[in-house]
C-alpha positions in Angstrom: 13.9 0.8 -2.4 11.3 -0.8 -4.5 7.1 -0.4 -5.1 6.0 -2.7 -2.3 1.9 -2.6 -2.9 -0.7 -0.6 -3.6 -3.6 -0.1 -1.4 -7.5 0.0 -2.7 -9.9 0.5 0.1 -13.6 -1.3 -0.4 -16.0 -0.8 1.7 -17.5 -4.5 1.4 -14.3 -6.3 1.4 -15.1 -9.5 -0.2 -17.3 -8.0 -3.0 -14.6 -5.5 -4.5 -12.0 -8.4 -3.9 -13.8 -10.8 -5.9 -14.6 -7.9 -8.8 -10.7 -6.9 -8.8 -9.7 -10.3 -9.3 -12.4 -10.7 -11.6 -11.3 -7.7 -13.9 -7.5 -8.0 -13.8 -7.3 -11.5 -13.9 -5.4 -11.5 -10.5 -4.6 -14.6 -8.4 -5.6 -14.9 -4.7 -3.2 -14.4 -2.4 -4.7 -14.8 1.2 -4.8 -12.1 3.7 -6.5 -11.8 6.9 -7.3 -9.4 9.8 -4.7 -7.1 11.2 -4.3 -7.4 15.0 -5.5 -4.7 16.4 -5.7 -2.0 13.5 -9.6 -2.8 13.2 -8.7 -3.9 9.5 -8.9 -6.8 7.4 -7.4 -7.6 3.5 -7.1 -10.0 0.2 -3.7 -9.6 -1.3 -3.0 -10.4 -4.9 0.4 -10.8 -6.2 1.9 -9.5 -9.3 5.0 -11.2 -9.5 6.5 -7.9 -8.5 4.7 -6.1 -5.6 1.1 -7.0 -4.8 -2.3 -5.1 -4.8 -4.2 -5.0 -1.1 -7.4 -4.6 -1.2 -8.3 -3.2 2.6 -11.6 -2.5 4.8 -12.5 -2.3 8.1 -13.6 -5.1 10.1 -14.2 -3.5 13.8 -15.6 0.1 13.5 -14.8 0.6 16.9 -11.4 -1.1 17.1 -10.6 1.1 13.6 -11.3 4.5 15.8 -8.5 3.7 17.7 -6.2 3.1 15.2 -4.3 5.7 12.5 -4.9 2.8 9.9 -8.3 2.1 10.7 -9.6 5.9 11.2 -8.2 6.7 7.6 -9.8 3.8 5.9 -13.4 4.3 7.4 -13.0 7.8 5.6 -11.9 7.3 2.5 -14.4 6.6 -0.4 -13.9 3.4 -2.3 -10.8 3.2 -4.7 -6.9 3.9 -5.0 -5.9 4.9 -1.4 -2.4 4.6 -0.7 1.3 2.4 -1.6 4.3 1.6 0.5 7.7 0.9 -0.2 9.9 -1.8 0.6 13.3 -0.8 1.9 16.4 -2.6 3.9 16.1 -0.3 6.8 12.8 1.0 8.4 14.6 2.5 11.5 17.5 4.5 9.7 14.2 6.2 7.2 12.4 6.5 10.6 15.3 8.6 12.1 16.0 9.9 8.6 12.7 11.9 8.5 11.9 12.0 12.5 8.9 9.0 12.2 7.6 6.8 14.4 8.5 3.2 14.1 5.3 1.4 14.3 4.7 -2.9 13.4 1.9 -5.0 11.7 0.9 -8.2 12.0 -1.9 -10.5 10.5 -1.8 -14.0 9.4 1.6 -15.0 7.8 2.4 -11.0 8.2 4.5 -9.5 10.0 6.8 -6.0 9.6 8.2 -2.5 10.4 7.0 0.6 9.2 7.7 4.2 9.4 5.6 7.3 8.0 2.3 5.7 8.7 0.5 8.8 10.0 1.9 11.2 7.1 1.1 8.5 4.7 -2.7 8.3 6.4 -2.9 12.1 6.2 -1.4 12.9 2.4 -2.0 9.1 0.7 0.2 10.2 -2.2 3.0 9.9 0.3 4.4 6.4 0.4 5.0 4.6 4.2 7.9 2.3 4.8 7.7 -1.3 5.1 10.5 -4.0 6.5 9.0 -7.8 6.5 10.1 -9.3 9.5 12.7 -12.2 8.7 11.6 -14.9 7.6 8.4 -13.5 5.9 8.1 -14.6 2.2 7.0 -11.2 -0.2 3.7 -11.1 -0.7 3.9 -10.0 -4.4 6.6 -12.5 -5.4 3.9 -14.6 -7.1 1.3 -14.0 -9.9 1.7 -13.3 -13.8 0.8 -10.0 -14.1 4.6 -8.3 -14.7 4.3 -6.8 -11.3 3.9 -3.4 -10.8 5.2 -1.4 -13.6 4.4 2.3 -12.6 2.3 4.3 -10.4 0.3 7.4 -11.1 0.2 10.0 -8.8 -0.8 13.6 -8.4 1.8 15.0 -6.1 4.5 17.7 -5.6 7.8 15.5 -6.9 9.8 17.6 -5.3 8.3 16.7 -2.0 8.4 13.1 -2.7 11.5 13.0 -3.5 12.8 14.4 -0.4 10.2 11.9 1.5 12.5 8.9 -0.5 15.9 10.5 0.7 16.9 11.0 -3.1 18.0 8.2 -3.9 16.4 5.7 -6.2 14.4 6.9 -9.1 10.9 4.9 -8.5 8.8 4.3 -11.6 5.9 7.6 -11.2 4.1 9.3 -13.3 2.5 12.2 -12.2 -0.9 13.7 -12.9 -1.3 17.1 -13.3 -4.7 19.2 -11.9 -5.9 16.4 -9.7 -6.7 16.0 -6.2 -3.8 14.8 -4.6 -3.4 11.3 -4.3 -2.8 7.6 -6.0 -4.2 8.0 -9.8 -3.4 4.9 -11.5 -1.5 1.8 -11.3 0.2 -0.1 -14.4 0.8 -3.5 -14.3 4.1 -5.0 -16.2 1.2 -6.9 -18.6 0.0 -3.7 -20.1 -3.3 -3.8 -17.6 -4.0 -0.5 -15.8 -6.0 -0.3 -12.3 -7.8 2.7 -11.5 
């Protein structure tokens, strides 16, 4: 079980793509729209996980999504991550989830804890690329992703992870709960 990505949501896609990039010094890593989610996004990879930068691209398709719904209501910033494991459908049975997919260009995968993930974004989902998809995040220069900062109960996230693997967190105290920060193996922080 590793950091997969982290998710910013933008309202103007393209704009707070370009600034990210811009500020981080983050390469381009494609992206598209998600088939029937109402969503589109720019990845960046870190050489170690990737940052998605996410919006909506059909209000009316996004309604009828979980996905979708949760991004048209979130302010612009730090919205959620996932994690990559072997095994979406044992975690799925593991915690009583829903096995759900997603595709876009060059995408597709597994995941499990969507919904709880939508509704409490300090919560991670679970994400299993289909074969023969490449990582996203395996390329770029920036260290990958180092740590996360969250504000969070621990305890419940570590029962959410099955208590296994110790994931690089930090954890916020006194904050709305959430994603807080993002370190980046070159020393670079996103919040």
């Amino acid at each position: 079980m590793r950091i997969d990505h982290v998710i910013w949501v933008a309202d103007d896609l393209h704009a707070t793509a370009d600034r990210l990039a811009h500020e981080h010094g983050l390469p381009d890593g494609g992206g598209g729209r998600h088939v029937g989610i109402g969503t589109h996004n720019r990845v960046f990879p870190l050489g170690g996980g990737y940052l998605e930068v996410l919006a909506v691209a059909d209000r009316d398709e996004a309604v009828a999504s979980v996905i979708g719904r949760a991004v048209a209501a979130a302010p612009d910033g730090l919205f959620g991550w996932a994690v990559a494991v072997q095994d979406v459908p044992a975690q799925a049975q593991r915690l009583g989830l829903e096995v759900t997919s997603i595709e876009r260009d060059g995408l597709t995968a597994r995941l499990a804890g969507v919904a709880q993930a939508m509704a409490e974004p300090w919560l991670p989902f679970f994400i299993q690329r289909d074969p023969g998809i490449d990582d996203p995040g395996a390329t770029g220069d920036a260290g990958g992703i180092a740590w996360i900062e969250l504000a969070a109960d621990p305890a419940r996230l570590h029962t959410w992870l099955g208590g296994g693997e110790e994931l690089p967190v930090r954890y916020a105290a006194g904050e709305a709960p959430g994603l807080r920060a993002v370190g980046l193996g070159s020393g670079d922080v996103i919040r």
